[in-house]
C-alpha positions in Angstrom: 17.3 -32.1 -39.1 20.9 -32.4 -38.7 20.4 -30.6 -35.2 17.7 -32.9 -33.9 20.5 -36.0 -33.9 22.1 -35.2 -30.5 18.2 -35.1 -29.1 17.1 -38.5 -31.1 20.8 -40.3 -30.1 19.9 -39.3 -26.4 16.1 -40.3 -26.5 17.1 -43.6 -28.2 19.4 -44.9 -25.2 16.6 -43.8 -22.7 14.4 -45.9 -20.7 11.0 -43.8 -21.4 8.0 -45.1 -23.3 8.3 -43.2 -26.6 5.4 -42.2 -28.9 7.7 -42.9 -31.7 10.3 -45.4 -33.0 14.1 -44.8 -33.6 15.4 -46.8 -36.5 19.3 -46.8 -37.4 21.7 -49.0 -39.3 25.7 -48.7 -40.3 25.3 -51.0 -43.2 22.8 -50.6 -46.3 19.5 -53.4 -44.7 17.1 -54.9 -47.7 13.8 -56.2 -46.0 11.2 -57.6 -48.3 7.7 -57.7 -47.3 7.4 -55.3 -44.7 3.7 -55.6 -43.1 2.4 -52.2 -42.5 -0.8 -52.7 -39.8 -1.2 -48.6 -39.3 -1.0 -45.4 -41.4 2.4 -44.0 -40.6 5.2 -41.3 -41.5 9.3 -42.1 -41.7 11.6 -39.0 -41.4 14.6 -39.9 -42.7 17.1 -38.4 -40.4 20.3 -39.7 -42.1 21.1 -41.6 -45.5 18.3 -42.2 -48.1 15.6 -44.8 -47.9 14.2 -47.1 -51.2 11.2 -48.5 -51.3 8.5 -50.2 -53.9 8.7 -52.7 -56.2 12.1 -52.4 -57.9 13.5 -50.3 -55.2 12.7 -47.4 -57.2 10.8 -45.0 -55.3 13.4 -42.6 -52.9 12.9 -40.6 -50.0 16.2 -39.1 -48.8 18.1 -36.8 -46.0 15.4 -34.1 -44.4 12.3 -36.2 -46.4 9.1 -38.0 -45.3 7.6 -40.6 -46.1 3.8 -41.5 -45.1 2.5 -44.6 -45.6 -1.7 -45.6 -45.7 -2.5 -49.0 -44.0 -2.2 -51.4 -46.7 -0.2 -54.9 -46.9 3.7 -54.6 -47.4 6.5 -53.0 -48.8 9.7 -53.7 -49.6 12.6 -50.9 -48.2 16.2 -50.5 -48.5 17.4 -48.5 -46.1 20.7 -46.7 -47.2 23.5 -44.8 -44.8 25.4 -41.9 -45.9 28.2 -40.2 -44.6 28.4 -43.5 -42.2 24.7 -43.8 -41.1 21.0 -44.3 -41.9 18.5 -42.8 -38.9 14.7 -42.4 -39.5 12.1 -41.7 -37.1 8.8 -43.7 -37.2 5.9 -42.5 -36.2 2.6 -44.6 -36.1 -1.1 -43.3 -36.1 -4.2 -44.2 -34.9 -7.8 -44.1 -36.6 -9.2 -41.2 -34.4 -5.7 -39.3 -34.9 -7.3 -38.4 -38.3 -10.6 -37.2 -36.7 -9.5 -33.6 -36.8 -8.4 -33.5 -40.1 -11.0 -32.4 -43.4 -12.8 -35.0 -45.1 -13.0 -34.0 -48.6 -14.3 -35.9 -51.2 -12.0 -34.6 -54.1 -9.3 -36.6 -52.2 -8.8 -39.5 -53.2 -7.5 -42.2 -51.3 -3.5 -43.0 -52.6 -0.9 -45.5 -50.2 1.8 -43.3 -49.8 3.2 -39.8 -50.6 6.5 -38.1 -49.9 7.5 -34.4 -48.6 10.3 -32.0 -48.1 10.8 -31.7 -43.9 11.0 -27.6 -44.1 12.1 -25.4 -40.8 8.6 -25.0 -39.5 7.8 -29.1 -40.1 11.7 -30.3 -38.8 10.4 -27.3 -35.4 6.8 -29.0 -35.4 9.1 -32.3 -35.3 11.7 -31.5 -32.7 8.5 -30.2 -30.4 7.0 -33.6 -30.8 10.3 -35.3 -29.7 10.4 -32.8 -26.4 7.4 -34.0 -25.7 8.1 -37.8 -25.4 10.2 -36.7 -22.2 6.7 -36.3 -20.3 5.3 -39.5 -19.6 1.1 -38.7 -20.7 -0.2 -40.9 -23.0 -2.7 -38.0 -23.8 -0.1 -35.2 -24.5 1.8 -37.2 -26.8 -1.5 -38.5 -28.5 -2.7 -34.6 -28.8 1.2 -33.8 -30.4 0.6 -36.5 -33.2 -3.0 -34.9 -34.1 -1.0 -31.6 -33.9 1.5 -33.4 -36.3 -1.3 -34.2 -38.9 -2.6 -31.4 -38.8 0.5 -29.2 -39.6 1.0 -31.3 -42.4 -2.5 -30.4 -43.5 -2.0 -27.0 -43.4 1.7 -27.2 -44.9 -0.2 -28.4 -48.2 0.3 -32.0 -48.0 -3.3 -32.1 -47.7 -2.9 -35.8 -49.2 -2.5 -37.0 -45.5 -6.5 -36.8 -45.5 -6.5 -39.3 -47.7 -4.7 -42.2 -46.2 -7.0 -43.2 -43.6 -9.7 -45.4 -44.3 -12.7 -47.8 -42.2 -11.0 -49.9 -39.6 -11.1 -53.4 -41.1 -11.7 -56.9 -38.9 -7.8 -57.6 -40.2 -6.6 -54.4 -37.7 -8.9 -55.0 -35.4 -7.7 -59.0 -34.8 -4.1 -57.7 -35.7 -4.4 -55.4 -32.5 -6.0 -57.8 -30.3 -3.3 -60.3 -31.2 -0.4 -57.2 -30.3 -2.1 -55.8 -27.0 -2.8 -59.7 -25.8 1.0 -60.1 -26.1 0.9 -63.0 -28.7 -0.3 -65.6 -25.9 -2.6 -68.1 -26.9 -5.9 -66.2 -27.3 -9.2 -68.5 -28.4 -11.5 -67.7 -31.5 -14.6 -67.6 -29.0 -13.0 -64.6 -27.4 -12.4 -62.4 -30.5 -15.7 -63.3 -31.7 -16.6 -62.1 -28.4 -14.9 -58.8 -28.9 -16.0 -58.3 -32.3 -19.7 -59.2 -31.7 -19.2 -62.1 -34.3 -19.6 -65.1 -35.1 -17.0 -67.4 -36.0 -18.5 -68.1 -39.7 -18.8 -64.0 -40.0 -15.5 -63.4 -39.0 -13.8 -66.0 -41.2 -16.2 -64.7 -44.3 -14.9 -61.0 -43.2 -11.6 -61.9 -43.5 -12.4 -63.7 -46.7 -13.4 -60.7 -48.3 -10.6 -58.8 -46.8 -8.2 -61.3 -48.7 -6.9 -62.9 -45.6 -6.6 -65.3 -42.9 -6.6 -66.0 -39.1 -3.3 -67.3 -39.5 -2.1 -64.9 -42.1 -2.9 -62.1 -39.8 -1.2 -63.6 -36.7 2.1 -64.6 -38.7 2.3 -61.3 -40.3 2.0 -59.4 -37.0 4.0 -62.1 -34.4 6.8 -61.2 -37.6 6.5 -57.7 -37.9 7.1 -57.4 -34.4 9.6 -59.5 -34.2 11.4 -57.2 -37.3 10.5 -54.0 -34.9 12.3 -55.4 -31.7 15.3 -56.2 -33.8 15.5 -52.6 -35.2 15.0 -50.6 -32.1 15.8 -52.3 -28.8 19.1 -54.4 -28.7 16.9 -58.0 -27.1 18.9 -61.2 -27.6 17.4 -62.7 -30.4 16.5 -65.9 -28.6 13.8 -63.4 -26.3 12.5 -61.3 -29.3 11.2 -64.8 -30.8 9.7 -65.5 -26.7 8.3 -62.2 -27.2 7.0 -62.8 -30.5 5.3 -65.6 -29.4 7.8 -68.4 -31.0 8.0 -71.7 -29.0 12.0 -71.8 -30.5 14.5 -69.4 -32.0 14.9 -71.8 -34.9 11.3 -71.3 -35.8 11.6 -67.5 -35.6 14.8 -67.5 -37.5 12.7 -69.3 -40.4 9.3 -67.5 -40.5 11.2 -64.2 -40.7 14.2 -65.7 -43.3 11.0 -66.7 -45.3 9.2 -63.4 -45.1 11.6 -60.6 -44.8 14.4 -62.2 -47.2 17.5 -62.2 -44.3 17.7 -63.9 -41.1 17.7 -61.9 -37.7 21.1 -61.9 -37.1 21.8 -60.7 -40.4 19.6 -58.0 -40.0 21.6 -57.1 -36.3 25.1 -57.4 -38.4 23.6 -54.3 -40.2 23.9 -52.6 -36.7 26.3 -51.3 -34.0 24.8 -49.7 -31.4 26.7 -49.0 -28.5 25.4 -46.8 -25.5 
């Protein structure tokens, strides 16, 4: 992987659209309560990552990580030799369609793996890619990507997709509708709901309307601090905050460390 860091450090800088995120950090970051809306894998590029209750689960230096959908996780991430660098990259639902379905698989949340030459090759391919702007090509590479995985005997990856629930699908509707004010009559609409079905959905689904829409206006909030160098006071805008002071709170309360906390644990320069 050590090869790939000139590619990632010259992708990260760029203005393209990439199908995957770059995290890095200089100093150790602990974020509690880390929502996780989509099934997705972390190569740990650099340094060592912590995660679980306890901190006690590791996935280190030329590892993976892939998470299922479920609600959060705490992390640590950890540099080494000066510097922690992942890569994160998120899947859709009909990513998984061309994968087995077996029923001796059981569902599980998470699983690690050893990034060999043919994955870290697989890998580097998928970063080539992001140079071509098609929204297809790069969604055929991450199908490519799961399947690979497949077939390199982490056949647990079948495992960590499950039904869309109503809590992604208002979660996305929330993301894509940019966090502006967006009225219950309309997602009912676009679920084909009513309002008492939805809110006895999400009942059964062990959530809220305003659970969902706090957890995602924070999570993106935490992913615009971590991979795009935004003043704070526009992530909040972004994030749908009428002030910085309320953003600073929410995210203090949730992730354990305010946002400028969080950006201490950083230096980039380009």
């Amino acid at each position: 992987m050590d090869n790939m860091l000139s590619l990632i450090r010259e992708l990260q800088f760029s203005d393209l659209k990439l199908p995957f995120s770059i995290y890095q950090s200089q100093c150790e970051q602990k974020i509690l309560d880390i929502p996780i809306a989509k099934p997705m894998c972390i190569f740990v590029v650099a340094g060592e990552k912590q995660f679980g209750e306890g901190f006690k689960l590791s996935c280190r230096k030329n590892q993976f990580i892939f998470f299922s959908e479920h609600s959060s996780v705490h992390i640590r991430n950890i540099p080494n030799e000066g510097e922690y660098v992942a890569i994160l990259i998120e899947f859709d639902y009909l990513d998984f369609d061309m994968l087995p379905r077996e029923n001796s698989i059981n569902k599980t949340d998470y699983f690690i793996g050893d990034v060999d030459g043919e994955i870290a090759m697989c890998l580097k391919q998928f970063f080539e890619i992001a140079t071509c702007s098609l929204a297809d090509v790069c969604s055929l590479r991450r199908k490519e990507l799961l399947l690979f995985l497949y077939h390199s005997g982490y056949r647990q990856v079948a495992s960590l997709i499950g039904r869309p629930t109503i809590k992604r699908k208002v979660h996305d509707m929330l993301i894509s509708n940019k966090f502006r004010e967006i009225s219950m009559e309309k997602i009912c609409a676009e679920l084909a709901m009513s309002e008492s079905t939805l809110r006895r959905k999400l009942q059964l689904e062990n959530t809220t309307m305003k659970q969902i829409k706090n957890s995602a206006r924070l999570g993106f909030g935490l992913h615009l601090l971590q991979t795009t160098a935004k003043p704070i006071g526009l992530v909040s805008e972004e994030c749908g905050y009428q002030s910085q002071s309320r953003f600073t709170v929410g995210f203090k309360n949730r992730f354990g460390l305010t946002p400028s906390e969080l950006r201490k644990t950083k230096q980039l320069s380009q």
